[in-house]
C-alpha positions as protocol buffer text, in pm:
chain_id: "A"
residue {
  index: 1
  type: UNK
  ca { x: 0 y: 0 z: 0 }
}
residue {
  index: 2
  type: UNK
  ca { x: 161 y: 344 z: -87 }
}
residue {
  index: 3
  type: UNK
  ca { x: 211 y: 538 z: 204 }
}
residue {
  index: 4
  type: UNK
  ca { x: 136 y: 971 z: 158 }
}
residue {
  index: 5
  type: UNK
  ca { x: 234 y: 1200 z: 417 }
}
residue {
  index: 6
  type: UNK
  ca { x: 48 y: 1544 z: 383 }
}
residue {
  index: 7
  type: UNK
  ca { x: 210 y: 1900 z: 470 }
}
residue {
  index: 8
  type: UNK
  ca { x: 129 y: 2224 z: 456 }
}
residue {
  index: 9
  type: UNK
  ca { x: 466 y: 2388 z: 376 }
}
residue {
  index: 10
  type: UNK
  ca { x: 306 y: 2708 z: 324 }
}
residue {
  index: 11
  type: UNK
  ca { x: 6 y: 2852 z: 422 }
}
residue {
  index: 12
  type: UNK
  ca { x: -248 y: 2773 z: 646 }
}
residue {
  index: 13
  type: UNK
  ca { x: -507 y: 2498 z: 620 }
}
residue {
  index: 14
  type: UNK
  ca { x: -858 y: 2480 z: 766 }
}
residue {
  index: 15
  type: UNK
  ca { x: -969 y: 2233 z: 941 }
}
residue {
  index: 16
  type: UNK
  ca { x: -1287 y: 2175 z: 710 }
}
residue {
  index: 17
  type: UNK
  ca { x: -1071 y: 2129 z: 409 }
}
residue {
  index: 18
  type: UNK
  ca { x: -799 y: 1945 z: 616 }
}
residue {
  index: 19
  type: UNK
  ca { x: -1091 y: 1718 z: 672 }
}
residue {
  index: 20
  type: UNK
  ca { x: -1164 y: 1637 z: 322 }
}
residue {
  index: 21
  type: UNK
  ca { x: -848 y: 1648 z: 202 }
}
residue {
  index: 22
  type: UNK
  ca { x: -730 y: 1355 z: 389 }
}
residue {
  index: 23
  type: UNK
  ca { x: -1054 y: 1166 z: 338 }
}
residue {
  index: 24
  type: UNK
  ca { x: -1014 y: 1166 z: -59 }
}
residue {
  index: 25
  type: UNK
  ca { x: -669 y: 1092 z: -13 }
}
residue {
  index: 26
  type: UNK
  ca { x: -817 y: 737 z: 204 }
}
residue {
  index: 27
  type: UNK
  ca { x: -1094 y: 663 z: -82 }
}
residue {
  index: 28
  type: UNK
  ca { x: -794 y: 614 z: -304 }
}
residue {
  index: 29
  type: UNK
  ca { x: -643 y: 318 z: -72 }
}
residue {
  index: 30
  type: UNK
  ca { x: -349 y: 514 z: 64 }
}
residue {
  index: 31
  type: UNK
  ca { x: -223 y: 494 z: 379 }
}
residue {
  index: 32
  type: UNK
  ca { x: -233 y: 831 z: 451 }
}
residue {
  index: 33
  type: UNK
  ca { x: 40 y: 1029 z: 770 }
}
residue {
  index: 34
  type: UNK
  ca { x: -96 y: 1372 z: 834 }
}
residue {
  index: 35
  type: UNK
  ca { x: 171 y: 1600 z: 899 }
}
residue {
  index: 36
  type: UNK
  ca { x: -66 y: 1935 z: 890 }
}
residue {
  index: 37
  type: UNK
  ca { x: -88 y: 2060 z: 1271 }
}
residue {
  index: 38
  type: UNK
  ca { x: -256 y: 2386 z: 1379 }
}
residue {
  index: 39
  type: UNK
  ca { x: 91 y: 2527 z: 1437 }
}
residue {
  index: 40
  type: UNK
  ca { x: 163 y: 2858 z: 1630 }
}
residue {
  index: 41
  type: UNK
  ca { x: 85 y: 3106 z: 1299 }
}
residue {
  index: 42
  type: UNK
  ca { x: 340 y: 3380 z: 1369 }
}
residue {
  index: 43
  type: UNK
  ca { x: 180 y: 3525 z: 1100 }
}
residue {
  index: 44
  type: UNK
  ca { x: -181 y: 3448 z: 984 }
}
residue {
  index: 45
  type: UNK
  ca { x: -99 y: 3334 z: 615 }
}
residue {
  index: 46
  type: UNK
  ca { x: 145 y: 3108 z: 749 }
}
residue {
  index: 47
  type: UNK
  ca { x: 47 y: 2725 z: 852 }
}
residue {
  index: 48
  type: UNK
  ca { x: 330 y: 2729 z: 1114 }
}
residue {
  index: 49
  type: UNK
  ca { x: 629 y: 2884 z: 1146 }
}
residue {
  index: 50
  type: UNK
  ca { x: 941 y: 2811 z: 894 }
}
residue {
  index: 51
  type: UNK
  ca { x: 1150 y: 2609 z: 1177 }
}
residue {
  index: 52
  type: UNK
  ca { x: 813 y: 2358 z: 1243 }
}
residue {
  index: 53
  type: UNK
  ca { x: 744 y: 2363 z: 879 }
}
residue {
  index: 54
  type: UNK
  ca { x: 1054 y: 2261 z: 783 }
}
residue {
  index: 55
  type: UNK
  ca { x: 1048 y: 2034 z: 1078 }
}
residue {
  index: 56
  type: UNK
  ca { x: 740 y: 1855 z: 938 }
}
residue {
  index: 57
  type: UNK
  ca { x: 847 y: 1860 z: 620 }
}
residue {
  index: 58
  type: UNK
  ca { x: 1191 y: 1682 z: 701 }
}
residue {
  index: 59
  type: UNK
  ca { x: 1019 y: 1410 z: 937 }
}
residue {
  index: 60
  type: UNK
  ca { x: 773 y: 1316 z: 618 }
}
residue {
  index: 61
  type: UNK
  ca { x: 1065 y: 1293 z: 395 }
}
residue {
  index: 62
  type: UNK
  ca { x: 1264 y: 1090 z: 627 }
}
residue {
  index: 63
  type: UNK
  ca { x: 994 y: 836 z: 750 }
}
residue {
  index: 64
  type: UNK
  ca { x: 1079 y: 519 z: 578 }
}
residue {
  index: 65
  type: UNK
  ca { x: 768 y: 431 z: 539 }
}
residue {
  index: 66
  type: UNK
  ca { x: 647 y: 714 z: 308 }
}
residue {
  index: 67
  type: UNK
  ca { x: 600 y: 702 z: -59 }
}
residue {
  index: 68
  type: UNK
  ca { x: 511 y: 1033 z: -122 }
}
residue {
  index: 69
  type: UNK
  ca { x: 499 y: 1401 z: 21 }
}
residue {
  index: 70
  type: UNK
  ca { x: 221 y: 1583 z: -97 }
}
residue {
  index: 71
  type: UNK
  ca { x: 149 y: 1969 z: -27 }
}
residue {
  index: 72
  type: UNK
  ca { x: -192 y: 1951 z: 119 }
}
residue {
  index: 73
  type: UNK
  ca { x: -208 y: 2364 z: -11 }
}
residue {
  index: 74
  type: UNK
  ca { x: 6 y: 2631 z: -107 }
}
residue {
  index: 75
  type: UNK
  ca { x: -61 y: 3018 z: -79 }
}
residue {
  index: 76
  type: UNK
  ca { x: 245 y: 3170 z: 70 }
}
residue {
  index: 77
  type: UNK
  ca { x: 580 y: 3097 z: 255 }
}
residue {
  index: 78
  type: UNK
  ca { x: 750 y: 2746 z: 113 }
}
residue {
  index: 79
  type: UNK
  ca { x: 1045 y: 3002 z: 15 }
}
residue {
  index: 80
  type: UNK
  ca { x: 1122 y: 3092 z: 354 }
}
residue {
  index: 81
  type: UNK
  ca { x: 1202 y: 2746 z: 456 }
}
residue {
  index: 82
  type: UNK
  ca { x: 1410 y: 2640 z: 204 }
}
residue {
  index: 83
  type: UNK
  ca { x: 1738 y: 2730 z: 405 }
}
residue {
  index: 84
  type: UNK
  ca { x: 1658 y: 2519 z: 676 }
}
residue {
  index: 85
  type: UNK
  ca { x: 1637 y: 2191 z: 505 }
}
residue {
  index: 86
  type: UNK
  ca { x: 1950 y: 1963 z: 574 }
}
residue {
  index: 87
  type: UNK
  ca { x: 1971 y: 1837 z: 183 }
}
residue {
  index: 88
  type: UNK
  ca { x: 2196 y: 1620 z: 287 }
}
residue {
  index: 89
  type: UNK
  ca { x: 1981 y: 1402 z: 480 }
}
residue {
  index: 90
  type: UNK
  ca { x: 1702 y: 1466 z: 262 }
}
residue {
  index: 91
  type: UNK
  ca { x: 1926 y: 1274 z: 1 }
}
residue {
  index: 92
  type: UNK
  ca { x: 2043 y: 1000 z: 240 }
}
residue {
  index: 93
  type: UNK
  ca { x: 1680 y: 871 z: 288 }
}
residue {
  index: 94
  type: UNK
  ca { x: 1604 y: 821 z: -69 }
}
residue {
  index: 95
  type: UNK
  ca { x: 1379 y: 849 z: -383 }
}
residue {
  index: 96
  type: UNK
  ca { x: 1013 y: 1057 z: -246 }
}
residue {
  index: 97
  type: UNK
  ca { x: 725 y: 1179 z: -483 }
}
residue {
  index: 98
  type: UNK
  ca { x: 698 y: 1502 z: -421 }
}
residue {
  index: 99
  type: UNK
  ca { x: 354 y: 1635 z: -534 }
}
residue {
  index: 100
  type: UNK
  ca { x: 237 y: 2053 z: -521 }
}
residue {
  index: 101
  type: UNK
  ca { x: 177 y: 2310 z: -711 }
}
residue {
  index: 102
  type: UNK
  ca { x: 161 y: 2687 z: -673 }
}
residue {
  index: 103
  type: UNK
  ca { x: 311 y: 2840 z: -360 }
}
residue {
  index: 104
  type: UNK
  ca { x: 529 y: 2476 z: -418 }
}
residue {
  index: 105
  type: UNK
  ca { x: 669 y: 2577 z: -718 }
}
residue {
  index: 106
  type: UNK
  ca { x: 1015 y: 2636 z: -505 }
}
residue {
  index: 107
  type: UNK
  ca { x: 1014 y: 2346 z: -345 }
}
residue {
  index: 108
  type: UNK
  ca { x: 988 y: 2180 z: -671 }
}
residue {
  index: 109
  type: UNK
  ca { x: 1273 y: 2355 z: -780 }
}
residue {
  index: 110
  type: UNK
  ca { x: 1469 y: 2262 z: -482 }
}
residue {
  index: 111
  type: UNK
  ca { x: 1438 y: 1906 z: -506 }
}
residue {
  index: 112
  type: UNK
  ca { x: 1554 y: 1945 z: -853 }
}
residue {
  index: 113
  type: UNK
  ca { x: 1831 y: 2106 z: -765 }
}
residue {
  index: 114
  type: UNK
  ca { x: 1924 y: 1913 z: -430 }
}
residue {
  index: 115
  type: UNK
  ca { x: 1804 y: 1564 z: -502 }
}
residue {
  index: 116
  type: UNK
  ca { x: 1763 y: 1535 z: -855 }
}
residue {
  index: 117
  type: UNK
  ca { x: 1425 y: 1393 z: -834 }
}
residue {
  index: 118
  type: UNK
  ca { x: 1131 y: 1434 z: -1044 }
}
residue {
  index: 119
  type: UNK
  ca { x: 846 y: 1569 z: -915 }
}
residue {
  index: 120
  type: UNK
  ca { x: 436 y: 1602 z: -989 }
}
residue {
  index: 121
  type: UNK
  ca { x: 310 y: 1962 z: -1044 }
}
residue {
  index: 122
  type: UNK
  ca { x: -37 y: 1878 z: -906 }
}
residue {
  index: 123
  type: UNK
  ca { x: -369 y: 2014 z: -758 }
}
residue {
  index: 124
  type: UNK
  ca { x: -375 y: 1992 z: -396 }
}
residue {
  index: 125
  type: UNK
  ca { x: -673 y: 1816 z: -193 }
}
residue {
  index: 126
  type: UNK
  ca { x: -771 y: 2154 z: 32 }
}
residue {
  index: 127
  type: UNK
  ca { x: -692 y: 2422 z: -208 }
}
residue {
  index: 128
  type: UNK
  ca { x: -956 y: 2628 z: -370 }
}
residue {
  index: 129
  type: UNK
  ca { x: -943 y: 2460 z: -730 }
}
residue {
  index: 130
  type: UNK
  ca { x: -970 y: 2063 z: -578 }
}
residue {
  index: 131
  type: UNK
  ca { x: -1243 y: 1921 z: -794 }
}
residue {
  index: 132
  type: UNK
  ca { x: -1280 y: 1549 z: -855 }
}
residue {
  index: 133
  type: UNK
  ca { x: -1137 y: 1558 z: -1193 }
}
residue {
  index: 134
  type: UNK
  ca { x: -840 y: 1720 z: -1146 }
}
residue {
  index: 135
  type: UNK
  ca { x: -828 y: 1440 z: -799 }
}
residue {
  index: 136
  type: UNK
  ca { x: -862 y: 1155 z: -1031 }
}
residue {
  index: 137
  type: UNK
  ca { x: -584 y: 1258 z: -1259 }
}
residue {
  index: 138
  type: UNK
  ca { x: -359 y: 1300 z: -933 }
}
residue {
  index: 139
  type: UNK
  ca { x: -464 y: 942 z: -811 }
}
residue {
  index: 140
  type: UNK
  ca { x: -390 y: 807 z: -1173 }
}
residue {
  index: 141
  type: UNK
  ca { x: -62 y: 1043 z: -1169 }
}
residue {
  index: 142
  type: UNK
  ca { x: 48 y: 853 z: -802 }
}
residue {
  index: 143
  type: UNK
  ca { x: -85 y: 498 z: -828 }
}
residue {
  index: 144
  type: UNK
  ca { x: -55 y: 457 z: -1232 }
}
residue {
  index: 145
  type: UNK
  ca { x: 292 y: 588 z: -1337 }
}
residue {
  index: 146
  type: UNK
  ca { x: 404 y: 626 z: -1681 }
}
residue {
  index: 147
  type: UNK
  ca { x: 353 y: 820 z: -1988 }
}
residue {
  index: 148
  type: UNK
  ca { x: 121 y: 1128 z: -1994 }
}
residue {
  index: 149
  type: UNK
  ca { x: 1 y: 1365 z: -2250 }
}
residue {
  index: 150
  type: UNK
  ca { x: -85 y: 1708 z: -2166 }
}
residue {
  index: 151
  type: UNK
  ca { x: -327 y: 1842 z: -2444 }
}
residue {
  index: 152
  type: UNK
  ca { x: -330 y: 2242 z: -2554 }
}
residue {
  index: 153
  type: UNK
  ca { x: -595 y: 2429 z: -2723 }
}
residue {
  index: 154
  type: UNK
  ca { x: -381 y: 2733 z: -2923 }
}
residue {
  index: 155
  type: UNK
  ca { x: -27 y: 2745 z: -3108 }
}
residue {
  index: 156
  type: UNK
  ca { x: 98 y: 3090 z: -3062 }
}
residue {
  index: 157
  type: UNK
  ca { x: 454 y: 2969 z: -3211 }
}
residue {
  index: 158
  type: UNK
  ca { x: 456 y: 2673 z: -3438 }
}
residue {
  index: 159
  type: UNK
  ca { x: 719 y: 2342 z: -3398 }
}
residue {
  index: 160
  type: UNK
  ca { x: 869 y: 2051 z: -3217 }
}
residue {
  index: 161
  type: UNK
  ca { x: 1078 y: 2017 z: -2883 }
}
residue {
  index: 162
  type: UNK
  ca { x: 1242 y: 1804 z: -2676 }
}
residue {
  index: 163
  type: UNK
  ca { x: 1374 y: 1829 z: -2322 }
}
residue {
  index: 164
  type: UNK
  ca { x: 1297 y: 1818 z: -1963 }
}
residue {
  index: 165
  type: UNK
  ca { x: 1017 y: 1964 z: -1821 }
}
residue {
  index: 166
  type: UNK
  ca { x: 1036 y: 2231 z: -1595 }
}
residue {
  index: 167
  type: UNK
  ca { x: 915 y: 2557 z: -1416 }
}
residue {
  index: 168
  type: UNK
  ca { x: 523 y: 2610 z: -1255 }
}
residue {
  index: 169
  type: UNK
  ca { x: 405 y: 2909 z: -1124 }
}
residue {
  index: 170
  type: UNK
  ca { x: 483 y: 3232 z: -1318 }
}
residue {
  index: 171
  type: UNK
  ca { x: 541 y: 3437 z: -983 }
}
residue {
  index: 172
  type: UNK
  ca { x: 758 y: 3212 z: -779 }
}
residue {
  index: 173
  type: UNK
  ca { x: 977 y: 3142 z: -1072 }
}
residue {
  index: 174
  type: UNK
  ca { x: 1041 y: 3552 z: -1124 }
}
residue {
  index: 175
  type: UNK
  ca { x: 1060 y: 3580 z: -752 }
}
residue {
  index: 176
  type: UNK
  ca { x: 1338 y: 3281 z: -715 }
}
residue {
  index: 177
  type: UNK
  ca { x: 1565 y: 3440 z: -989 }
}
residue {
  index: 178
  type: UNK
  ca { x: 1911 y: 3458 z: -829 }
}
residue {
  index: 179
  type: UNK
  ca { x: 1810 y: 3182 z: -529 }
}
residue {
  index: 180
  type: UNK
  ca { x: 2061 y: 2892 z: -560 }
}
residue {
  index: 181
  type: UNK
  ca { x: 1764 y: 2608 z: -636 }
}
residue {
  index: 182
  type: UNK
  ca { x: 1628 y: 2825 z: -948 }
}
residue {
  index: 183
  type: UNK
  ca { x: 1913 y: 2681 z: -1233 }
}
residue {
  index: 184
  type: UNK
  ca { x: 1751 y: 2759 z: -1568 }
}
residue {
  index: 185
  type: UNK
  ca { x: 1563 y: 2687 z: -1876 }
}
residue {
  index: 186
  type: UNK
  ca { x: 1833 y: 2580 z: -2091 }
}
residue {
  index: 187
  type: UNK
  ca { x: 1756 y: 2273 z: -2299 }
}
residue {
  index: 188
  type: UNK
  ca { x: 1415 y: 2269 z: -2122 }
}
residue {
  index: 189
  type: UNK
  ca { x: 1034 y: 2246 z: -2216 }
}
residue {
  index: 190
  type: UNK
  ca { x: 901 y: 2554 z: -1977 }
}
residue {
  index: 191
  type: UNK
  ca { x: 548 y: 2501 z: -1829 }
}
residue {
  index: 192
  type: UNK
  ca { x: 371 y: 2815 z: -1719 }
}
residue {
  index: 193
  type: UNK
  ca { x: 94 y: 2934 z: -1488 }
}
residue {
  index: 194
  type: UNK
  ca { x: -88 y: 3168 z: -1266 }
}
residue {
  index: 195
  type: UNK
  ca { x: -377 y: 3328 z: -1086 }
}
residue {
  index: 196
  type: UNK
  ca { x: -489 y: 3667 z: -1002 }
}
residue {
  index: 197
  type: UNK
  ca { x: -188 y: 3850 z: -1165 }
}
residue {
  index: 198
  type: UNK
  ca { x: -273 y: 4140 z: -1384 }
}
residue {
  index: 199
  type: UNK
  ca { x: -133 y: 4135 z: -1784 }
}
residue {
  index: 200
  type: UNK
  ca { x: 70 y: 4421 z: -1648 }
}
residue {
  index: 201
  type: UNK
  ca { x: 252 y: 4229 z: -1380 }
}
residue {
  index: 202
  type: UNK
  ca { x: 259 y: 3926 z: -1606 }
}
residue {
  index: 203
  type: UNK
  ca { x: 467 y: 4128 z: -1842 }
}
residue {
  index: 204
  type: UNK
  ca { x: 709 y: 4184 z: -1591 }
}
residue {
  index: 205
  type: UNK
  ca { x: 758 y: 3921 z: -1446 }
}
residue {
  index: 206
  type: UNK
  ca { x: 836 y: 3711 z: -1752 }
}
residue {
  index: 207
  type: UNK
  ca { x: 1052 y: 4051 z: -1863 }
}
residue {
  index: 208
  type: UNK
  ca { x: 1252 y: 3939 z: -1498 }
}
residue {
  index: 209
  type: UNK
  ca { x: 1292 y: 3637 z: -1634 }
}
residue {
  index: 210
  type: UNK
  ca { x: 1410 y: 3713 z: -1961 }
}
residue {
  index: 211
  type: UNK
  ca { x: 1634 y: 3977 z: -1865 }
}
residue {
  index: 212
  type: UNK
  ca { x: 1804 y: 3758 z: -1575 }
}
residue {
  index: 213
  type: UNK
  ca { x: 1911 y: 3477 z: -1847 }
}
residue {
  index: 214
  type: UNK
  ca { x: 1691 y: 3199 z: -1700 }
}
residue {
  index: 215
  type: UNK
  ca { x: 1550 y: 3151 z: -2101 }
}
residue {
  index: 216
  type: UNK
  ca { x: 1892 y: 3138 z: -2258 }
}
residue {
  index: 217
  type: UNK
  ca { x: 1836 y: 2800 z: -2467 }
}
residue {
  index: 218
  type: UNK
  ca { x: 1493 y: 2673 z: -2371 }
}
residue {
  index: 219
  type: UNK
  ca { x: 1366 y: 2403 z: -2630 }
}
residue {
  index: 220
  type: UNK
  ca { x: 1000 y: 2521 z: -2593 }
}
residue {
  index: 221
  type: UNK
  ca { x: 727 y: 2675 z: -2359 }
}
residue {
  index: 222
  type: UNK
  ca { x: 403 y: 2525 z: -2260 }
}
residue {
  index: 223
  type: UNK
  ca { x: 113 y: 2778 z: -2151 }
}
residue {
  index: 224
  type: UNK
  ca { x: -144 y: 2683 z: -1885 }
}
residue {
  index: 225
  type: UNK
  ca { x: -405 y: 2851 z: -1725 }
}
residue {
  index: 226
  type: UNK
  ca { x: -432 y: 3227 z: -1620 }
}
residue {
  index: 227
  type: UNK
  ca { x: -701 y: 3214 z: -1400 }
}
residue {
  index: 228
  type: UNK
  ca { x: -803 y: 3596 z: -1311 }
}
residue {
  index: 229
  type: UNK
  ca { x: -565 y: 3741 z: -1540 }
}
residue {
  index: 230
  type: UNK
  ca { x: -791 y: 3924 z: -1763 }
}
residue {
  index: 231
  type: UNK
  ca { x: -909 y: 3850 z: -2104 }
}
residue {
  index: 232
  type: UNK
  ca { x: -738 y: 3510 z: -2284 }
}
residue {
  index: 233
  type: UNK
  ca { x: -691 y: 3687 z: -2570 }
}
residue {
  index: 234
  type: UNK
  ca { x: -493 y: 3954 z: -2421 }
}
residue {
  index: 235
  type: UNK
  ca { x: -245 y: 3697 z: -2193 }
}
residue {
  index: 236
  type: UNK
  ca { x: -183 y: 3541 z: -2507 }
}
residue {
  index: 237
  type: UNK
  ca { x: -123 y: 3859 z: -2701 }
}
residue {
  index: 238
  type: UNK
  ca { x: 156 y: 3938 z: -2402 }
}
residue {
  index: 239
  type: UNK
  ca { x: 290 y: 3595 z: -2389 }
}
residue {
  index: 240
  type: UNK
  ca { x: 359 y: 3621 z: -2814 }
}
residue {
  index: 241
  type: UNK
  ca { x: 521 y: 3924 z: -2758 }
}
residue {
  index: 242
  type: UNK
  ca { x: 744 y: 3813 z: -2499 }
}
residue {
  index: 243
  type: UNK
  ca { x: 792 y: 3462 z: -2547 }
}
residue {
  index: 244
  type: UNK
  ca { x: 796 y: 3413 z: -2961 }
}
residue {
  index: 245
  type: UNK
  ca { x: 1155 y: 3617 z: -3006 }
}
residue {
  index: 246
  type: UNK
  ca { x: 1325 y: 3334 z: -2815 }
}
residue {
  index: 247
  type: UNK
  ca { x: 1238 y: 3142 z: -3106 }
}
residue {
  index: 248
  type: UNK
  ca { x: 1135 y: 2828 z: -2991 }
}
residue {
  index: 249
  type: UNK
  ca { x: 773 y: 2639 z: -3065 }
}
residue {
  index: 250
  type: UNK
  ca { x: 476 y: 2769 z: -2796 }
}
residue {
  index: 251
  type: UNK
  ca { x: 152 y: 2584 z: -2668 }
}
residue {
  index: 252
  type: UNK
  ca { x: -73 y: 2731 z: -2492 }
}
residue {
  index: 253
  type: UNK
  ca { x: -415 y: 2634 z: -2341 }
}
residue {
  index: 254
  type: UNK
  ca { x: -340 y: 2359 z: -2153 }
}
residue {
  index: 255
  type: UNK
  ca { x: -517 y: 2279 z: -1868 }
}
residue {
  index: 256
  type: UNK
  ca { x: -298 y: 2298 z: -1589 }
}
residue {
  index: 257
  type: UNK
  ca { x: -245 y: 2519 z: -1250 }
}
residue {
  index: 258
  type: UNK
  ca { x: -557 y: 2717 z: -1100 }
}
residue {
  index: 259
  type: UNK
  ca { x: -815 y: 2564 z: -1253 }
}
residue {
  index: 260
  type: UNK
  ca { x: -1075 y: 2288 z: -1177 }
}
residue {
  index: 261
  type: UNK
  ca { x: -1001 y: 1981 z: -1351 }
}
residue {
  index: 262
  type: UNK
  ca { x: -633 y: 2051 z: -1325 }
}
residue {
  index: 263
  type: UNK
  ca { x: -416 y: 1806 z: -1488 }
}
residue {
  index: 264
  type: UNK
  ca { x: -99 y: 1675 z: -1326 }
}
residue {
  index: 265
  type: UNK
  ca { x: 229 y: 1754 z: -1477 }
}
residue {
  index: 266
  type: UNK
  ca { x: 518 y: 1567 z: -1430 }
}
residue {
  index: 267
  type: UNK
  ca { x: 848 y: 1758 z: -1369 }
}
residue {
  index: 268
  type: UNK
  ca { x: 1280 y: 1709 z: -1410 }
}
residue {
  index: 269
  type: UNK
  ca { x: 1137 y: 1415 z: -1701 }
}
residue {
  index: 270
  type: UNK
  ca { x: 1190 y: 1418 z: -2068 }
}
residue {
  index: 271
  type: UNK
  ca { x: 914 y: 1535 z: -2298 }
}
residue {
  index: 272
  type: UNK
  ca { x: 810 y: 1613 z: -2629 }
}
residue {
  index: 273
  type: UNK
  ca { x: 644 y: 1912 z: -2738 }
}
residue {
  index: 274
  type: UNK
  ca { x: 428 y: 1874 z: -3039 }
}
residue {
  index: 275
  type: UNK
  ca { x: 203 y: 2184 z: -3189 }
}
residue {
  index: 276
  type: UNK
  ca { x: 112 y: 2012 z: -3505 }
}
residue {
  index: 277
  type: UNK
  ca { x: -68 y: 1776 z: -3251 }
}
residue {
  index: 278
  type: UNK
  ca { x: -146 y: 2013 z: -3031 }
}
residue {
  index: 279
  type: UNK
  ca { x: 35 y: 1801 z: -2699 }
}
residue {
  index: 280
  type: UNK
  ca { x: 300 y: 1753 z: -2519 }
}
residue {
  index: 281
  type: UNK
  ca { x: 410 y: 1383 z: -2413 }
}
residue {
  index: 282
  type: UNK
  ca { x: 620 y: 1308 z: -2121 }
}
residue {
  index: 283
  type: UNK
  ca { x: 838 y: 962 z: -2042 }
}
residue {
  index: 284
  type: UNK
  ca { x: 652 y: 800 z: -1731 }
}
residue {
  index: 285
  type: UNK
  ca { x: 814 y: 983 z: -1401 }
}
């Protein structure tokens, strides 16, 4: 029976959600470790404070007996906790799934970096998009490992690539430029997302990116969702001005980040990026 400890490495969770997040995770057979306490919130949009949510974090990683870690929410704060990770160990206890998305984005990065692991960019049982469909491609994603293809709905730049996959949310990448886990895009197939952010501020922070280097010799970019981010037509219309003078093929449209019926993406694997066929396919994880 896989084993899947649940944290909250960055903001809160209530108890109501905390609730039926670790029921759906039981439907699906898994033994499931909660590792979400009520903390002492030094700060009300944090879930505890970084020492105990590193803490947490660490003694899910290191328990022998789990499978996988998966971020039971994001919101705000898995940056701050980074630093107080002993990699080392982390390393010594072996292969995890890792599964997040959002706030996460970091930690993805970091394991990546540290570990050399691949992880699932997922949706997350108490966060505000959790619907069953994007749950069932999860469970699928956790319990049925191998191949998966991530359909798009929109070429903005025609072609074929190859490479790893890599990247997430559009603010925590721009916001860990210069951070020691970020690396870069090079050879990569970029996936992209995010919620609530303004065209404006999407313009800069993919302007941060570009002007920091991190797209120096990507292979190709994949475009998810842009929940509350004004009109589609006018994200797209930014991300063709930014993203087609790098030159490389562009998908967009595909249903991934904060959305309901979210699909899980599989990152640090190889994949090919198709726009004739409108998909990208990954090797299993």
């Amino acid at each position: 029976m896989t084993t899947v400890a649940v944290v909250a490495p960055a903001g809160p969770v209530t108890p109501e959600r905390l609730d039926r997040a670790l029921a759906v995770l039981a439907s699906w057979g898994l033994r499931v470790h909660n590792l979400v306490t009520p903390g002492s919130r030094p700060v009300r949009y944090l879930a505890d404070t970084d020492v105990a949510r590193a803490k947490l974090f660490t003694e899910a990683w290191l328990d022998p007996e789990v499978d996988v870690v998966l971020a039971v929410r994001g919101g705000y704060g898995t940056q701050r906790m980074l630093d107080l990770l002993d990699w080392a160990a982390l390393r010594n206890a072996g292969p995890k799934v890792f599964a997040g998305s959002s706030d996460t984005t970091a930690l993805h990065a970091a394991i990546h970096a540290h570990l050399g692991l691949p992880t699932l960019f997922s949706p997350m049982p108490a966060g505000d998009y959790w619907d069953e469909a994007g749950g069932e491609h999860l469970r699928r994603a956790l319990l049925m490992p191998g191949p998966v293809t991530l359909p798009g709905t929109e070429v903005l730049v025609p072609g074929t690539a190859r490479g790893r996959l890599t990247g997430g949310n559009l603010s925590l990448l721009a916001t860990g430029v210069g951070t020691p886990e970020q690396g870069s895009a090079r050879e990569a197939i970029v996936v992209l997302e995010d919620v609530s952010e303004p065209v404006y501020r999407l313009d800069r922070m993919l302007t941060q990116l570009l002007r920091s280097g991190w797209f120096a010799g990507v292979a190709g970019i994949v475009l998810g969702t842009w929940t509350r981010c004004g009109e589609p037509a006018d994200v797209h219309a930014l991300m063709l001005e930014r993203l087609a003078p790098l030159g490389v093929p562009v998908l967009a449209g595909v249903p991934f980040g904060h959305v309901e019926g979210s699909l899980t993406v599989p990152l640090g694997v190889d994949a090919v990026l198709d726009t004739a066929e409108l998909r990208v396919i990954t090797h299993a994880a």
